[in-house]
C-alpha positions as CSV (number, residue, x, y, z in Angstrom):
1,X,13.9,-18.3,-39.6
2,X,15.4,-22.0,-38.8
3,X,18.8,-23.3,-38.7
4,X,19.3,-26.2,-41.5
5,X,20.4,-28.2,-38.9
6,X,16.8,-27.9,-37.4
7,X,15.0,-28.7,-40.7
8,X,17.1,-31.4,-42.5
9,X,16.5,-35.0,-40.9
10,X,20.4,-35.6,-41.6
11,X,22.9,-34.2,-42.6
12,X,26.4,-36.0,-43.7
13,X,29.7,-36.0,-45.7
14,X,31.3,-38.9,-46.9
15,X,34.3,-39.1,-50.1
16,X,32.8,-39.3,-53.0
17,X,36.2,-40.9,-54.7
18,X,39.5,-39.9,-53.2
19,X,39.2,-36.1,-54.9
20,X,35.6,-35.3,-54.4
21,X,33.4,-35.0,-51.0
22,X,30.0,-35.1,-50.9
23,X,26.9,-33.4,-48.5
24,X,23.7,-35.0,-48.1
25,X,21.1,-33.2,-46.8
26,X,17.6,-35.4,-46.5
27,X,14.1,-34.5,-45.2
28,X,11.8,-36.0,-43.0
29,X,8.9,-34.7,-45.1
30,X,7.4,-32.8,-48.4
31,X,7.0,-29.0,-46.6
32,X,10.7,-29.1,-45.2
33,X,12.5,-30.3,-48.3
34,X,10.2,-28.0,-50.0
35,X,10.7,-25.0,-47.6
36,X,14.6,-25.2,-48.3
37,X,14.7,-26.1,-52.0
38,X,11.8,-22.5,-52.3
39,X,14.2,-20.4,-50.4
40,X,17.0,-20.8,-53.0
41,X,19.4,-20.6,-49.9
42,X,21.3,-24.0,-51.3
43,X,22.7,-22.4,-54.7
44,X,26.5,-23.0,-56.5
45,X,27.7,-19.8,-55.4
46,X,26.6,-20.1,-51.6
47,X,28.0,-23.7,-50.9
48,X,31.2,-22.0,-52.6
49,X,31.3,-19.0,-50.6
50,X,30.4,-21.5,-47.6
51,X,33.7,-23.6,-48.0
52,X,35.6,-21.0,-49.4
53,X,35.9,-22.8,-52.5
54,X,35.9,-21.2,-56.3
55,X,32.0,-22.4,-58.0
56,X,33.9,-24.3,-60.5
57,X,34.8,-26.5,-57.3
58,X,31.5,-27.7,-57.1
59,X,30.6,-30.3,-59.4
60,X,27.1,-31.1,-58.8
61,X,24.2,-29.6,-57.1
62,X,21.2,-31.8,-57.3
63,X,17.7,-31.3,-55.5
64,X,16.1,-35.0,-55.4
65,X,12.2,-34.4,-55.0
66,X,11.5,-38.1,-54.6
67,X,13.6,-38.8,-52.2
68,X,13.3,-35.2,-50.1
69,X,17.2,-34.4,-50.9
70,X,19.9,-32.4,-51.5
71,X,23.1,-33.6,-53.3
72,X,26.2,-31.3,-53.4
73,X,29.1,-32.8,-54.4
74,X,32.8,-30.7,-54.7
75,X,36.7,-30.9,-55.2
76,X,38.7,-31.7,-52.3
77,X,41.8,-29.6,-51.8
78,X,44.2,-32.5,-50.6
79,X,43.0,-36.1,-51.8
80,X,41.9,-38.1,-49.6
81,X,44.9,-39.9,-47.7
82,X,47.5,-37.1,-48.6
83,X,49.9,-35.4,-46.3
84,X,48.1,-32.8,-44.9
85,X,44.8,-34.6,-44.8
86,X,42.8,-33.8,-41.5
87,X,39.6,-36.3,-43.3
88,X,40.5,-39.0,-44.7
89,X,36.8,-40.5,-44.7
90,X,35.4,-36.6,-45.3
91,X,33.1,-37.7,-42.6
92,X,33.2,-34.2,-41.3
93,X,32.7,-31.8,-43.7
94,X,29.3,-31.3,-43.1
95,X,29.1,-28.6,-39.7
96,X,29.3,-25.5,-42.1
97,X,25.5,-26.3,-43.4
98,X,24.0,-26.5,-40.0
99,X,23.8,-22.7,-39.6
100,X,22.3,-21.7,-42.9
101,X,18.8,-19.8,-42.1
102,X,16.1,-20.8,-43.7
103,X,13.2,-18.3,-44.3
């Protein structure tokens, strides 16, 4: 088994909007995309149970063969900017997909 974080080429979070953050993971090559997308580790309910959010939080959950990525897109808490903020940019929201294990 590998880490995500060992797989993936990059991984990011950036706002998607002032409500919504989103997580790219991208692939150096065919096998690793395809290793992650075949081990059905990236699902709705995982990212939710992930980030502790409810699955009607995530909005979109797209795997990009062409380009060799992932697409995961879901409802901030706080919008971006608000009291209580600790993101603004959601340039960190990333970390909790680096330890996923991959088969």
């Amino acid at each position: 088994m590998d880490k995500l974080v060992e797989l993936a080429k990059v991984l990011r979070s950036k706002n998607s909007g002032p409500f919504s953050i989103t997580l790219d993971i991208l692939f150096k090559d065919y096998p690793g995309y395809k290793r992650v997308v075949d081990s059905n580790k990236i699902t709705v309910k995982s990212v939710a149970e992930l980030y502790r959010l409810d699955e009607k939080d995530i909005t979109e959950l797209v795997f990009f063969d062409k380009g060799l990525g992932i697409k995961i897109t879901f409802n901030r808490r706080i919008s971006s900017g608000t009291a209580g903020d600790r993101d603004v940019y959601g340039a960190q929201q990333h970390a909790p997909l680096f330890d996923i294990l991959i088969p």
